[in-house]
PDB file of the backbone (N, CA, C, O) and the ligand in Angstrom, with CONECT records:
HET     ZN  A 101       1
ATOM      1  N   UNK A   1       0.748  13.757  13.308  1.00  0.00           N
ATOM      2  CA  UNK A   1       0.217  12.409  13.442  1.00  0.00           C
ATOM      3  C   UNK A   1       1.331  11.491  13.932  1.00  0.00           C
ATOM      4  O   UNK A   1       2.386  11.414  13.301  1.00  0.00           O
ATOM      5  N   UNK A   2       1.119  10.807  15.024  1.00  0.00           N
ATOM      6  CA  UNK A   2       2.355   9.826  15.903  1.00  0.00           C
ATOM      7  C   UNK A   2       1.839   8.679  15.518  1.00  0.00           C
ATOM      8  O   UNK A   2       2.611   7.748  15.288  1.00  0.00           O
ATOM      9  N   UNK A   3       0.227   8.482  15.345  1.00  0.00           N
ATOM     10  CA  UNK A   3      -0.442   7.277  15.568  1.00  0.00           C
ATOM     11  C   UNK A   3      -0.793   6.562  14.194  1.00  0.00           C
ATOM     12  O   UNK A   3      -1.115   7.307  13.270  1.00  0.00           O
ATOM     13  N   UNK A   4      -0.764   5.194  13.965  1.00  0.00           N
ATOM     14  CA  UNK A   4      -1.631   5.167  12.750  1.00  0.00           C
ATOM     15  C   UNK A   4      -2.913   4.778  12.935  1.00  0.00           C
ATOM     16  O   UNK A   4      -3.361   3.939  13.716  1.00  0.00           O
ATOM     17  N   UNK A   5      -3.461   5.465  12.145  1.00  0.00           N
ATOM     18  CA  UNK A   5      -5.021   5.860  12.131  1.00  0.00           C
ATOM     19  C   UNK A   5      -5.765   4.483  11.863  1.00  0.00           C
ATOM     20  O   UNK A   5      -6.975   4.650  11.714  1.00  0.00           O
ATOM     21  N   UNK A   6      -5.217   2.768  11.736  1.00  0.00           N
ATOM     22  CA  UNK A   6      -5.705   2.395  11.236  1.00  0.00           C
ATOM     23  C   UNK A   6      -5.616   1.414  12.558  1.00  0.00           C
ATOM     24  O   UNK A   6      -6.606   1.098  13.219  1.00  0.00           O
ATOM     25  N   UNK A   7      -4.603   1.091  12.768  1.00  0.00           N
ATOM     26  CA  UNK A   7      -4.708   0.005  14.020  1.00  0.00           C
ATOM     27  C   UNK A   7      -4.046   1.069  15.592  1.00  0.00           C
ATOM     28  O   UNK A   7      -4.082   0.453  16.657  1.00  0.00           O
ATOM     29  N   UNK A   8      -3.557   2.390  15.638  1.00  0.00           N
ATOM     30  CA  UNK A   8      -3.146   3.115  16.564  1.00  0.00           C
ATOM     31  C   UNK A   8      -2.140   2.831  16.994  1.00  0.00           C
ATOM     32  O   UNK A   8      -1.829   3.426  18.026  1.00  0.00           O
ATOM     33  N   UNK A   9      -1.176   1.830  16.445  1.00  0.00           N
ATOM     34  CA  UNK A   9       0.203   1.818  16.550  1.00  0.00           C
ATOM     35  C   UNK A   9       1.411   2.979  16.424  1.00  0.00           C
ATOM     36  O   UNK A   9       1.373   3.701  15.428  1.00  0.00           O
ATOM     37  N   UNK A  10       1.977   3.084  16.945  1.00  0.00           N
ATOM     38  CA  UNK A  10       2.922   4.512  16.925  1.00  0.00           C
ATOM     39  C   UNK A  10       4.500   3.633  16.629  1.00  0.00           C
ATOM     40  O   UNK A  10       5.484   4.106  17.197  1.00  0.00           O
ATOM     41  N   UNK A  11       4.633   2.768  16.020  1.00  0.00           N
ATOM     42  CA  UNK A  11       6.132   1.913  15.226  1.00  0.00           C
ATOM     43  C   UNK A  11       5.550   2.294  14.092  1.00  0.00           C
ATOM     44  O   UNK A  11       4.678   1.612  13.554  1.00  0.00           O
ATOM     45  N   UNK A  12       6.023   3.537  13.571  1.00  0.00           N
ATOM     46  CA  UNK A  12       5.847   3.871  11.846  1.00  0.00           C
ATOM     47  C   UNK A  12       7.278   3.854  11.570  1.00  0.00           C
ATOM     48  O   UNK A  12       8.195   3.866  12.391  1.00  0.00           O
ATOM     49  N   UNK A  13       7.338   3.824  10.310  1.00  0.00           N
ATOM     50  CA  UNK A  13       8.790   4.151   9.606  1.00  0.00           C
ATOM     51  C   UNK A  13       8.581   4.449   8.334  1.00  0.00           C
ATOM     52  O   UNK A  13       7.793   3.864   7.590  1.00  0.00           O
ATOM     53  N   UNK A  14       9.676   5.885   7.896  1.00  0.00           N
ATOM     54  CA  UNK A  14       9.628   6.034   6.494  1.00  0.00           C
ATOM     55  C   UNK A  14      10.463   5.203   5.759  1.00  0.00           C
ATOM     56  O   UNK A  14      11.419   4.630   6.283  1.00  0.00           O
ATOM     57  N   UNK A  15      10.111   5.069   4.319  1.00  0.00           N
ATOM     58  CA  UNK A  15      10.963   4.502   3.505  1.00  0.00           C
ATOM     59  C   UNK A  15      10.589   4.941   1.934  1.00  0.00           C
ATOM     60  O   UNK A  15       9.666   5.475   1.320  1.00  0.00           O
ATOM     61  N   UNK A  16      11.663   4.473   1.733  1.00  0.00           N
ATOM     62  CA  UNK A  16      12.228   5.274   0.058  1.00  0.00           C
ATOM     63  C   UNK A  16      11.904   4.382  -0.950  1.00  0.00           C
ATOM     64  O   UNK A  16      12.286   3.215  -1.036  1.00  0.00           O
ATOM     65  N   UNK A  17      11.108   5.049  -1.787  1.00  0.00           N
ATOM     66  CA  UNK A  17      10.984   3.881  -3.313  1.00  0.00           C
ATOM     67  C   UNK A  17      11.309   5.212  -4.523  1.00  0.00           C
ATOM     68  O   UNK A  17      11.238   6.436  -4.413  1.00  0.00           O
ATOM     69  N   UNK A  18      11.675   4.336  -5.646  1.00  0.00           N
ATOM     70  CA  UNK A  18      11.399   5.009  -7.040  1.00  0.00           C
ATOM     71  C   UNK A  18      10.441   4.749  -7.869  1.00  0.00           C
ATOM     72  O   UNK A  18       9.905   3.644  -7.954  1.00  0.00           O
ATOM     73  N   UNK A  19      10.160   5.698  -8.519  1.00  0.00           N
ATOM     74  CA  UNK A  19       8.582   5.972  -9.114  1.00  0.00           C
ATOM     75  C   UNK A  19       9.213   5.894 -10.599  1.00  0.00           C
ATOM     76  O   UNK A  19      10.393   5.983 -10.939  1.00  0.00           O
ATOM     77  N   UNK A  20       8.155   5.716 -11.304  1.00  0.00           N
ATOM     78  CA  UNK A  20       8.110   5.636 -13.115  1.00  0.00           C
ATOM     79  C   UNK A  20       7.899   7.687 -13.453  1.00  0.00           C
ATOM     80  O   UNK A  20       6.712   7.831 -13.744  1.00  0.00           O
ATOM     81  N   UNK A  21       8.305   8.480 -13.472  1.00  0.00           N
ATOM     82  CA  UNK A  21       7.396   9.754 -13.193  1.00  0.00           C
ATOM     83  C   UNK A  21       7.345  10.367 -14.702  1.00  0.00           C
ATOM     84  O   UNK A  21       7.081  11.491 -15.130  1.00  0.00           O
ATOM     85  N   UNK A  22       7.838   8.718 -15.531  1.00  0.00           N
ATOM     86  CA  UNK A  22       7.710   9.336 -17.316  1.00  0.00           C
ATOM     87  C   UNK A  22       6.644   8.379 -17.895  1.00  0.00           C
ATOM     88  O   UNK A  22       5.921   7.514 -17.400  1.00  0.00           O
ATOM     89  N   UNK A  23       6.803   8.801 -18.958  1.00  0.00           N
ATOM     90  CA  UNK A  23       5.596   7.699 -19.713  1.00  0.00           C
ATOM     91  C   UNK A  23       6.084   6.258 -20.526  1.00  0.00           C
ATOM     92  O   UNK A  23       5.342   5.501 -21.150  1.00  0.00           O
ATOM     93  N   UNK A  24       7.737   6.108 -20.294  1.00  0.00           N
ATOM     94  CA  UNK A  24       8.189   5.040 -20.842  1.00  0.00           C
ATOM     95  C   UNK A  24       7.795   3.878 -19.506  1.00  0.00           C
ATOM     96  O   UNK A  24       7.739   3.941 -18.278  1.00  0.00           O
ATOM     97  N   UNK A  25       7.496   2.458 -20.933  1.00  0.00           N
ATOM     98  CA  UNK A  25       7.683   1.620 -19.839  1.00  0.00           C
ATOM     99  C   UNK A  25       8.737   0.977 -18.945  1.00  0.00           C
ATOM    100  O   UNK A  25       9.886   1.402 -19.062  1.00  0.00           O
ATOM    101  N   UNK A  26       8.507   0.067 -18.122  1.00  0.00           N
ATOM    102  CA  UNK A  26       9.806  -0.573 -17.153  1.00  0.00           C
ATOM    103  C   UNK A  26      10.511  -0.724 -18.028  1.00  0.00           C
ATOM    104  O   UNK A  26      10.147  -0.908 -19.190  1.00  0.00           O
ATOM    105  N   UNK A  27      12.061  -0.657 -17.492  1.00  0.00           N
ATOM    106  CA  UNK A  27      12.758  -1.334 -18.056  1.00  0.00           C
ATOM    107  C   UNK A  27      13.277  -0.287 -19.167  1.00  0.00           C
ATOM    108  O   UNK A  27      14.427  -0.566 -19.505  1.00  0.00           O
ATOM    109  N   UNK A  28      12.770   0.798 -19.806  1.00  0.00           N
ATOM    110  CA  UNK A  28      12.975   1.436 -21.154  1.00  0.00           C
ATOM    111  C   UNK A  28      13.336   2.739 -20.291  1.00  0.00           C
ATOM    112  O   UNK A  28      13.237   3.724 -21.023  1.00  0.00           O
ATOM    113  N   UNK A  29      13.689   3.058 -19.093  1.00  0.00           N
ATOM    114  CA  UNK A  29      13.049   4.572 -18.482  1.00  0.00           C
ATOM    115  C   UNK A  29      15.003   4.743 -18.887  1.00  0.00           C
ATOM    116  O   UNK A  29      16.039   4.077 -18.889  1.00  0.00           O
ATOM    117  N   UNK A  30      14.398   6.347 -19.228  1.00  0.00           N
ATOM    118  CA  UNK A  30      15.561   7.316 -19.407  1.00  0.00           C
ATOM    119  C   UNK A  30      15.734   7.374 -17.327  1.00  0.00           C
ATOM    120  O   UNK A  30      14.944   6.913 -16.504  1.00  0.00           O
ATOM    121  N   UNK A  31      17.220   8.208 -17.053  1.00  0.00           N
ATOM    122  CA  UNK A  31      17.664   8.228 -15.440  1.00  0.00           C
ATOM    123  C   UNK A  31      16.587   9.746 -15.547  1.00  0.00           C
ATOM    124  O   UNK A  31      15.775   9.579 -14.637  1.00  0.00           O
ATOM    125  N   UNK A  32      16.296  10.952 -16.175  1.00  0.00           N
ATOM    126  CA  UNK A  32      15.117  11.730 -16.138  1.00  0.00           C
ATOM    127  C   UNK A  32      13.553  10.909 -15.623  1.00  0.00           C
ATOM    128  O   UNK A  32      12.771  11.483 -14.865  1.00  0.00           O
ATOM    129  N   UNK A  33      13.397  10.091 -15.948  1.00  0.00           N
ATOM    130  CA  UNK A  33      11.717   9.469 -15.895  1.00  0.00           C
ATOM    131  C   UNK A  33      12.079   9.190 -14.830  1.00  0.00           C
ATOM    132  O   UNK A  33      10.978   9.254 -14.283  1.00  0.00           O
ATOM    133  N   UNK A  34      12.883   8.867 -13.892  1.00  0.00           N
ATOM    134  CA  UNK A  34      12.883   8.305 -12.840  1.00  0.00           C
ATOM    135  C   UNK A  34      12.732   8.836 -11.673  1.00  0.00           C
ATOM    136  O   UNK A  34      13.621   9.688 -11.681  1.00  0.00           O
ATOM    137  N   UNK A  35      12.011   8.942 -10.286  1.00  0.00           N
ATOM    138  CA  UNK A  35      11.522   9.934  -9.038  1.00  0.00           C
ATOM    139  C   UNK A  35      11.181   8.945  -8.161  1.00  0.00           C
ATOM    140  O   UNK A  35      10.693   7.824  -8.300  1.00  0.00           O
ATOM    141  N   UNK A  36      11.659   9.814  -6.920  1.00  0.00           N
ATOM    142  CA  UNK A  36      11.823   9.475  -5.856  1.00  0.00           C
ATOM    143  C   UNK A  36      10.521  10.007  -5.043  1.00  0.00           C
ATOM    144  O   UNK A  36       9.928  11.059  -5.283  1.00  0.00           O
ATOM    145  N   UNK A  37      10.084   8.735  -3.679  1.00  0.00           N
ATOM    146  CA  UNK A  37       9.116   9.115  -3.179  1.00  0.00           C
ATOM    147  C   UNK A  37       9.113   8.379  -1.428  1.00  0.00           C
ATOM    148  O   UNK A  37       9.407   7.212  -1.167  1.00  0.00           O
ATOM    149  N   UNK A  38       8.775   9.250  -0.614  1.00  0.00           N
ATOM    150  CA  UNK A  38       8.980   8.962   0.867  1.00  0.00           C
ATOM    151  C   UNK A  38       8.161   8.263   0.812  1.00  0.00           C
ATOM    152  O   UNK A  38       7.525   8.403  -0.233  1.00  0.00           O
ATOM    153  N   UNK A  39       7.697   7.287   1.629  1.00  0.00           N
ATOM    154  CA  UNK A  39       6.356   6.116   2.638  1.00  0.00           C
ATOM    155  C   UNK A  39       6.418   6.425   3.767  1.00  0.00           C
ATOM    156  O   UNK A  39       7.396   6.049   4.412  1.00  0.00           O
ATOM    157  N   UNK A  40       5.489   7.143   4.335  1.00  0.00           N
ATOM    158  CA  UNK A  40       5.232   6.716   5.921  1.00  0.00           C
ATOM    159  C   UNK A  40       4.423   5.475   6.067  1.00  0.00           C
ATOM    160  O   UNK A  40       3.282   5.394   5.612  1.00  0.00           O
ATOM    161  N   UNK A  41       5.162   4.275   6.860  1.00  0.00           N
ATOM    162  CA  UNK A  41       3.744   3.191   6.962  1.00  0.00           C
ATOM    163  C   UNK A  41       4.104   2.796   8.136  1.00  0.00           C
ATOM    164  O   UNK A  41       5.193   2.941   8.693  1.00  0.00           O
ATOM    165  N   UNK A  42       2.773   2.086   8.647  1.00  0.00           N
ATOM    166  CA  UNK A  42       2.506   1.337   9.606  1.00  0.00           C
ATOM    167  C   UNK A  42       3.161   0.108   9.388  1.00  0.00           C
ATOM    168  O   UNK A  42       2.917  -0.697   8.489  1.00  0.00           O
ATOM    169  N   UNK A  43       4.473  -0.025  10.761  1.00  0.00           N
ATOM    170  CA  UNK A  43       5.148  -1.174  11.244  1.00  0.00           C
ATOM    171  C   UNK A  43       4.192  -2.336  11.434  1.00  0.00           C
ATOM    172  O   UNK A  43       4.294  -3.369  10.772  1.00  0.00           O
ATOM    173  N   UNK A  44       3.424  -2.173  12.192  1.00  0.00           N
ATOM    174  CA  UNK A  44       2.353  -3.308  12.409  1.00  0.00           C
ATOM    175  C   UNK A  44       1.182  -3.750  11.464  1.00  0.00           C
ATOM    176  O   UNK A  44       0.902  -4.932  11.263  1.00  0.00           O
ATOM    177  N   UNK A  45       0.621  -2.838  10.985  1.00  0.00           N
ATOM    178  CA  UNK A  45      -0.453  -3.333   9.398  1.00  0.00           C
ATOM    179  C   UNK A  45      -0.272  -3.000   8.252  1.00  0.00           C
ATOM    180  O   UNK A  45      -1.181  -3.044   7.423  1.00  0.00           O
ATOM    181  N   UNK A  46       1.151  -2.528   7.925  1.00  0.00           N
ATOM    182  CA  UNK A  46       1.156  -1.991   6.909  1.00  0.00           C
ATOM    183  C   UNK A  46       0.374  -0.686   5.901  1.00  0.00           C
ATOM    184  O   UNK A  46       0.533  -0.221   4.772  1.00  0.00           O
ATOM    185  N   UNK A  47      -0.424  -0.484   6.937  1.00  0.00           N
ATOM    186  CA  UNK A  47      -1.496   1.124   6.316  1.00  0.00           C
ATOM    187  C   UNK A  47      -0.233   1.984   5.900  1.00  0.00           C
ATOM    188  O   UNK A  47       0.686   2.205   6.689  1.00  0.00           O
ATOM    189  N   UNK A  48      -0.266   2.542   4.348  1.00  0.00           N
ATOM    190  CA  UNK A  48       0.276   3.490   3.983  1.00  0.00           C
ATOM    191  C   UNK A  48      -0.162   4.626   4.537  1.00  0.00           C
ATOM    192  O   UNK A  48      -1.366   4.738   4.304  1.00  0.00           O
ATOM    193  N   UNK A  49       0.455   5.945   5.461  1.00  0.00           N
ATOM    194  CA  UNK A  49      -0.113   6.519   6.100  1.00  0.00           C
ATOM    195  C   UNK A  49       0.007   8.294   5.601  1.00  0.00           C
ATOM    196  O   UNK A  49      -0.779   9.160   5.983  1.00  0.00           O
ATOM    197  N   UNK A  50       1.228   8.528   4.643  1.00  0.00           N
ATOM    198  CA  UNK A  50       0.982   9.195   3.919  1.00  0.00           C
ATOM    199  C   UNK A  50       2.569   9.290   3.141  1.00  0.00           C
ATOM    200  O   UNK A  50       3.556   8.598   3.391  1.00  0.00           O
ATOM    201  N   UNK A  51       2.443  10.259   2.247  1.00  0.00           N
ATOM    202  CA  UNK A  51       3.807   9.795   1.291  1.00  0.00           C
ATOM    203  C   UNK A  51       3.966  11.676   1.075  1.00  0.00           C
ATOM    204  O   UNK A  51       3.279  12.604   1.501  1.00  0.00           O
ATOM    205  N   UNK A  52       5.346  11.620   0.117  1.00  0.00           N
ATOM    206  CA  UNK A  52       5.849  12.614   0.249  1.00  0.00           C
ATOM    207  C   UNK A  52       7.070  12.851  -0.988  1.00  0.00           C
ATOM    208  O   UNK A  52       8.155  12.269  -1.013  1.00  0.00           O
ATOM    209  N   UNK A  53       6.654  13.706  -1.832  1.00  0.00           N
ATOM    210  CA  UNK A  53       7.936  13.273  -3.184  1.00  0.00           C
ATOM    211  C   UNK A  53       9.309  13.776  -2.852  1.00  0.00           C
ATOM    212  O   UNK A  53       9.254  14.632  -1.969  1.00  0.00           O
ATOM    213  N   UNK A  54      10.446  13.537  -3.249  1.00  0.00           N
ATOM    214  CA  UNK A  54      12.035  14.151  -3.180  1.00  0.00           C
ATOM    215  C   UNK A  54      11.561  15.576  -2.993  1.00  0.00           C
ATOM    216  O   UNK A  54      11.595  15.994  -1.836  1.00  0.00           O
ATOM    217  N   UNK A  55      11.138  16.370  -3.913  1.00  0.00           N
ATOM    218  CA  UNK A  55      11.219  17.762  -3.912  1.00  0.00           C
ATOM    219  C   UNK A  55      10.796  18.001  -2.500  1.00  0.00           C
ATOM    220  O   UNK A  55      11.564  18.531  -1.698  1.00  0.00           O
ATOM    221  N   UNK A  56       9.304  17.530  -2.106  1.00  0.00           N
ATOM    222  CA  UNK A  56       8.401  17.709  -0.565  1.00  0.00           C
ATOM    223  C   UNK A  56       9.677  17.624   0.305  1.00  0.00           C
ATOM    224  O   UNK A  56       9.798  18.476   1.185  1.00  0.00           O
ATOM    225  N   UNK A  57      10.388  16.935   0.194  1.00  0.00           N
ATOM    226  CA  UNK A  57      11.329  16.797   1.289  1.00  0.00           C
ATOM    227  C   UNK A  57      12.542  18.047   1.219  1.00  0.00           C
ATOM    228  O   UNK A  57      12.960  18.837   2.066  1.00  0.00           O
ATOM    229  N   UNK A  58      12.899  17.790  -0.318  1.00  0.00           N
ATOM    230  CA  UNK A  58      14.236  19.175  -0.028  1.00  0.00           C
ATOM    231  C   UNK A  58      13.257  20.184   0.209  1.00  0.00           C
ATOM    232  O   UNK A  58      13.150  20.165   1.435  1.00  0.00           O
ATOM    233  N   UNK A  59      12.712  20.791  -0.096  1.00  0.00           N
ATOM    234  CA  UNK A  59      11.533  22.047   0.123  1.00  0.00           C
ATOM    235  C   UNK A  59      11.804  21.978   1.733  1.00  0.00           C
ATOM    236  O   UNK A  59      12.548  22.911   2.038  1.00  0.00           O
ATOM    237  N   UNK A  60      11.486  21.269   2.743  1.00  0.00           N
ATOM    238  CA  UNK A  60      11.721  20.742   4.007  1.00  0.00           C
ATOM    239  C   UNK A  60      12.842  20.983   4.708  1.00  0.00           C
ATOM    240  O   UNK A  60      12.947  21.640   5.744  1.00  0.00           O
ATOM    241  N   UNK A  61      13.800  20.339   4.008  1.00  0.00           N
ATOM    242  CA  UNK A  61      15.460  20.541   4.456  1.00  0.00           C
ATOM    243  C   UNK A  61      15.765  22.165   4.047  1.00  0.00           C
ATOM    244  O   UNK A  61      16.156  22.975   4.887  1.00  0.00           O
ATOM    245  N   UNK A  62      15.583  22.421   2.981  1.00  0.00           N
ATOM    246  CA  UNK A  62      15.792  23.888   2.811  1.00  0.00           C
ATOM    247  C   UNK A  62      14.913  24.983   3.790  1.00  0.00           C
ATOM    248  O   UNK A  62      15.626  25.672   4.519  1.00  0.00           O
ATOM    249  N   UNK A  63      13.823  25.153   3.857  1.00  0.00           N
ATOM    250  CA  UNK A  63      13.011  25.829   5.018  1.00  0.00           C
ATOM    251  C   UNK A  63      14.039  25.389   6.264  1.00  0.00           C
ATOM    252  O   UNK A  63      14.833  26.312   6.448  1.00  0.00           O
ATOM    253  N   UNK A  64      14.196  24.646   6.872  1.00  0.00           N
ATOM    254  CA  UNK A  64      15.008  24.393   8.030  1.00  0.00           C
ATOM    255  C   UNK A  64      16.240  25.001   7.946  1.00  0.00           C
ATOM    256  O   UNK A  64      16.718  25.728   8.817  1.00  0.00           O
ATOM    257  N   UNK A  65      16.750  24.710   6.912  1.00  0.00           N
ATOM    258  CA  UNK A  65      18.279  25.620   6.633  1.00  0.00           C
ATOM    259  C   UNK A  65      17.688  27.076   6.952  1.00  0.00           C
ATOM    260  O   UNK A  65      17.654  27.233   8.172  1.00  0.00           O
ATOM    261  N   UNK A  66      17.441  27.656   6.587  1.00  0.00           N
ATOM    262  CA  UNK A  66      16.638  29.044   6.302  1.00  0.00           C
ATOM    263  C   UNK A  66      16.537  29.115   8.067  1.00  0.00           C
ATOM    264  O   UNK A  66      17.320  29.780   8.745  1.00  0.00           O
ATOM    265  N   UNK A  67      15.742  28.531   8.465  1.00  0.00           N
ATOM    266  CA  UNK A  67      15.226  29.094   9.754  1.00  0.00           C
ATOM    267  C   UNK A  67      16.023  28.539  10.526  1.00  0.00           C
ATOM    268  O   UNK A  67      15.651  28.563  11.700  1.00  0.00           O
ATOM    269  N   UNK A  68      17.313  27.872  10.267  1.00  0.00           N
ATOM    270  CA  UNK A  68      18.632  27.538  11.179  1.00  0.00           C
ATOM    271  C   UNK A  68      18.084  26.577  12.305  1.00  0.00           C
ATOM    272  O   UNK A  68      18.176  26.799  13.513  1.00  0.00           O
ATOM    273  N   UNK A  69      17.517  25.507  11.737  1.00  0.00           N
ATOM    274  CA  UNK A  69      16.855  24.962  12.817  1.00  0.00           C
ATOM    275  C   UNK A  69      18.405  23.794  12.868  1.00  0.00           C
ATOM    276  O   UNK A  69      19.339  23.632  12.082  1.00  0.00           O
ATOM    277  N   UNK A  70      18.082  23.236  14.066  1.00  0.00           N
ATOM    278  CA  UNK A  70      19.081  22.045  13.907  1.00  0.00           C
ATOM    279  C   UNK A  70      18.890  20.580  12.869  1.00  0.00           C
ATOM    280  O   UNK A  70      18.477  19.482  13.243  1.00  0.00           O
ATOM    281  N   UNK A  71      19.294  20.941  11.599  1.00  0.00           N
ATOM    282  CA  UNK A  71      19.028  19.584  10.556  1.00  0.00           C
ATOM    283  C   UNK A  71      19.933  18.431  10.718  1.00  0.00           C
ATOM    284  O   UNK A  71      21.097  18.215  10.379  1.00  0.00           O
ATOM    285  N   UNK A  72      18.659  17.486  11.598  1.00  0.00           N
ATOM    286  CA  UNK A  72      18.682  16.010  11.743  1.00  0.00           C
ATOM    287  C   UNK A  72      17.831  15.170  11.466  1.00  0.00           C
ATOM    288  O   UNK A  72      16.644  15.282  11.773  1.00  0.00           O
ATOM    289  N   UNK A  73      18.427  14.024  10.725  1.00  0.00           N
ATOM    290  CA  UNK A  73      17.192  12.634  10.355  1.00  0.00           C
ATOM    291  C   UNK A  73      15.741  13.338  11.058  1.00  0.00           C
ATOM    292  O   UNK A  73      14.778  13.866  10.502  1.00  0.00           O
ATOM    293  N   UNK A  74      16.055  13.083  12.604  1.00  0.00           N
ATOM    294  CA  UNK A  74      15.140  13.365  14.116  1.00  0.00           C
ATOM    295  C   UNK A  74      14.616  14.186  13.358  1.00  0.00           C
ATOM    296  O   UNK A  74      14.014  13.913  12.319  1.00  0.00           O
ATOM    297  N   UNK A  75      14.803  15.273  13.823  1.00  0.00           N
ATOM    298  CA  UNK A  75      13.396  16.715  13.403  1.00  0.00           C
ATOM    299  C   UNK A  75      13.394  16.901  12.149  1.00  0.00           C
ATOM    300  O   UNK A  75      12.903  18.007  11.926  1.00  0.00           O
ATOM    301  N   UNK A  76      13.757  16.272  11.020  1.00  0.00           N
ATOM    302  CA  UNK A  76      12.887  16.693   9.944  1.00  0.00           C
ATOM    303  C   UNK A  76      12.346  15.708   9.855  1.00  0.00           C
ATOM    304  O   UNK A  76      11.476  16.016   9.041  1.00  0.00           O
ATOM    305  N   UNK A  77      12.144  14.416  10.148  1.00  0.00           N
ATOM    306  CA  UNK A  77      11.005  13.620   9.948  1.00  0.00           C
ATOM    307  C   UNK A  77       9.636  13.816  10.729  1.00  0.00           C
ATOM    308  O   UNK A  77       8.533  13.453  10.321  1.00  0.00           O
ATOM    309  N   UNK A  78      10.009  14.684  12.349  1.00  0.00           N
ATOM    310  CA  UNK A  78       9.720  14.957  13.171  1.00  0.00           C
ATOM    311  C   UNK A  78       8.645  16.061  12.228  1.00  0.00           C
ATOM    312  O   UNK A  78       7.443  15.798  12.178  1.00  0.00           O
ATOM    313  N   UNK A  79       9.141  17.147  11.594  1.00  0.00           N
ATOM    314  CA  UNK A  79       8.321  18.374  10.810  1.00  0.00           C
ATOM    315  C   UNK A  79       7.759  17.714   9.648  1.00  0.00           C
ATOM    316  O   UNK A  79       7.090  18.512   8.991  1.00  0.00           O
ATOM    317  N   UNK A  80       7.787  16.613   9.185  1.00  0.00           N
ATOM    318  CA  UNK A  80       7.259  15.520   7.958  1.00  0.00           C
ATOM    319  C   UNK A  80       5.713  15.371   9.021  1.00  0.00           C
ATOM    320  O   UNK A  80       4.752  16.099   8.771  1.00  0.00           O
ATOM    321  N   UNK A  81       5.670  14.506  10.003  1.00  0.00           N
ATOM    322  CA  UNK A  81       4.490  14.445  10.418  1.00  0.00           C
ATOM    323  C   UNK A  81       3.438  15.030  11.601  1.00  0.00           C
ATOM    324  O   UNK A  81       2.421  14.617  12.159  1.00  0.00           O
ATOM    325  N   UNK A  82       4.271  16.219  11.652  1.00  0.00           N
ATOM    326  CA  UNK A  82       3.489  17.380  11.951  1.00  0.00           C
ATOM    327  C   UNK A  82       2.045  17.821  11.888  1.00  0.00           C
ATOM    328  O   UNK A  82       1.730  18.955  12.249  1.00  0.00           O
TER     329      UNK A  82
HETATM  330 ZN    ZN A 101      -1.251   0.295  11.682  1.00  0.00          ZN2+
END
């Protein structure tokens, strides 16, 4: 997917947030409760276009290691929206 499905803009960008991934509330979280999660969104409307947790990604970087591909930003974001 190049396009977003919502207005057909092709200016996406990922970005990085942290997640709650325990049951304490804000503010109380052990550095364990805490997880990481990719955003693909739309530059122009903001449509979240799909997401992706830390692990989804090393799982990613590691397969590429493995198959000796050339690991850059470029093609693994490139194999993200495949
Ligand atoms: Zn859009």
């Amino acid at each position: 997917m190049k396009n977003c499905p919502e207005c057909g803009s092709n200016k996406l960008s990922w970005c990085c947030q942290k997640v709650n991934v325990g049951m304490a509330i804000h503010g109380r979280l052990c550095l364990h409760e805490i997880g990481v999660i990719f955003v693909l969104g739309c530059d122009e409307c903001s449509e979240t276009i799909d997401t992706k947790s830390g692990d989804d990604i090393a799982a990613i970087m590691t397969d590429m290691l493995i198959a000796k591909d050339q690991l850059t930003l470029t093609s693994m974001f490139a194999k993200l929206i495949e």
